[in-house]
C-alpha positions as CSV (number, residue, x, y, z in Angstrom):
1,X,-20.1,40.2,-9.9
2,X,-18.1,40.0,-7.0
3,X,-17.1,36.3,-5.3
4,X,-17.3,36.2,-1.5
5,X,-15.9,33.1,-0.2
6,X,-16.9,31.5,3.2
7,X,-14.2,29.3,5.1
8,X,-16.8,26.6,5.2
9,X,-17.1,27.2,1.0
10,X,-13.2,27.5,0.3
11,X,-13.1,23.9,3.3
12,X,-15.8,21.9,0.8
13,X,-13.9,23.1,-2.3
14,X,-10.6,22.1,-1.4
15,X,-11.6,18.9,-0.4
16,X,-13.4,18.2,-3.7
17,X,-10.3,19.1,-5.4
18,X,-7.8,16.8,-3.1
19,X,-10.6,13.8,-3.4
20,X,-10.7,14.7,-7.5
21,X,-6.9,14.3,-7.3
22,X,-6.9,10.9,-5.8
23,X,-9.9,9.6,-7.6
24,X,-7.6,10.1,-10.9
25,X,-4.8,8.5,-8.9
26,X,-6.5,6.1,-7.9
27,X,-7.5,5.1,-11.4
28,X,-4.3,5.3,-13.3
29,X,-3.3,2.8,-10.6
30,X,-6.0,0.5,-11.9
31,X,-4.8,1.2,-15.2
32,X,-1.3,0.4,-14.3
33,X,-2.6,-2.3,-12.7
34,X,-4.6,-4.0,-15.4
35,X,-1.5,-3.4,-17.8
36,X,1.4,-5.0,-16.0
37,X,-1.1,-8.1,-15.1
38,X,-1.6,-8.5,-19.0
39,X,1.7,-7.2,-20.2
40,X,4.5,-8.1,-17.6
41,X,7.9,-6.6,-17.8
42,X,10.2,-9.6,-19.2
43,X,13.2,-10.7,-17.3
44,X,16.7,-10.0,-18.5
45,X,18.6,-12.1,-19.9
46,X,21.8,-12.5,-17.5
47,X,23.1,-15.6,-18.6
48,X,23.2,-14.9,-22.3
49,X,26.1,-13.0,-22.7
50,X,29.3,-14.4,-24.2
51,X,31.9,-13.3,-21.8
52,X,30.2,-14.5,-18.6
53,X,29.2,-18.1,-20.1
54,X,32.9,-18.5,-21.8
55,X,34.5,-17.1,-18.1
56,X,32.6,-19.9,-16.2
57,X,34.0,-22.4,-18.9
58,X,37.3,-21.4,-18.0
59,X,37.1,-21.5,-14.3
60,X,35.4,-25.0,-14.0
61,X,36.7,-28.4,-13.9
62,X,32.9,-29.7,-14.5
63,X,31.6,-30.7,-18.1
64,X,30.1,-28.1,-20.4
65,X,26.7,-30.0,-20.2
66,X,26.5,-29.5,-16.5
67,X,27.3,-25.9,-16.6
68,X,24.8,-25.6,-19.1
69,X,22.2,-27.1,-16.8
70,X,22.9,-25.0,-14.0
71,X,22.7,-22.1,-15.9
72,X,19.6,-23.1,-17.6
73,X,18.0,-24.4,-14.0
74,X,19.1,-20.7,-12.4
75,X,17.6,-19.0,-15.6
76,X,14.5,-20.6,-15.0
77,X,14.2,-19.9,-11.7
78,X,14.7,-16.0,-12.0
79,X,12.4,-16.4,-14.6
80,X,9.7,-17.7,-12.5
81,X,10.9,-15.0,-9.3
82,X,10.2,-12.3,-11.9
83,X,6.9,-13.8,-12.9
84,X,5.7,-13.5,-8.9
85,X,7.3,-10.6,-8.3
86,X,5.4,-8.8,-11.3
87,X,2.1,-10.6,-10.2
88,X,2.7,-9.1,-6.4
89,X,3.6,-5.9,-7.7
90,X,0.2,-5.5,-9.8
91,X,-1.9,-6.9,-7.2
92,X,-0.8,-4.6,-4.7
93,X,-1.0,-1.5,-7.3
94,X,-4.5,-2.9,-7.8
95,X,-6.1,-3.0,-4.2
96,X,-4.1,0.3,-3.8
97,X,-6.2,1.9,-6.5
98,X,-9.5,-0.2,-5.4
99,X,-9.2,1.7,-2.6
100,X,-8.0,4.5,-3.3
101,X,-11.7,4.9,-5.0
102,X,-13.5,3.2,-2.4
103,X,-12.3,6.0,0.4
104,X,-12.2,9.6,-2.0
105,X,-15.7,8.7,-4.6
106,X,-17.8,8.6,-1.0
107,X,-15.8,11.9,0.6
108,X,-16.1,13.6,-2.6
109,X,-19.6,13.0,-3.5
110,X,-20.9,14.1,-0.1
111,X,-18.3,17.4,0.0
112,X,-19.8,17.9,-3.6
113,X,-23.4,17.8,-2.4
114,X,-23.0,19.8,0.5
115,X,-21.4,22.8,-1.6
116,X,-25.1,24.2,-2.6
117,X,-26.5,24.0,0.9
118,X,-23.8,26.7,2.3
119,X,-25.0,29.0,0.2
């Protein structure tokens, strides 16, 4: 059995391949997606080493409590800046892979269902 191809075949082919690709893309992003919206990547802990916390001590002429504070207070806040900043970066991952399906499932279904009709 011998396999001719026509252009027109090989055109429909490759471009149920290349919108196969991206459908899969598109779902790991989903994946990634749902994952880093449930599971966020936790902040570092800057502020918790020794040396750093014992180097503002010797710098400062203000109390220990108010150092404390501030570090706590800036803590907090990068805390928080990592919270938004994980919730943007899964959101946008998400409508990246929403769409990544809503553009390839169409383009590949109709390539797909033209592939008999060249023959």
């Amino acid at each position: 059995m011998k396999l001719k191809w026509t252009l027109d075949q090989l055109y429909f082919y490759l471009v149920c391949f290349v919108m196969l690709v991206t459908v899969i893309v598109g779902i790991i992003n989903l994946v990634q997606a749902g994952i880093d919206l449930f599971l966020p990547v936790p902040e570092p802990d800057y502020y918790a080493r020794k040396e750093i916390i014992s180097e503002l001590y010797a710098r400062s002429t203000l109390p220990a409590e108010i150092i404390e504070q501030e570090l706590e207070a800036q803590q907090e806040f990068r805390q928080v800046q990592a919270r938004k900043q994980n919730l943007a970066t899964a959101l946008s991952r998400l409508l990246r892979g929403a769409v990544q399906l809503l553009i390839a499932v169409p383009v590949y279904l109709y390539h797909w269902r033209r592939i008999p009709r060249l023959t």
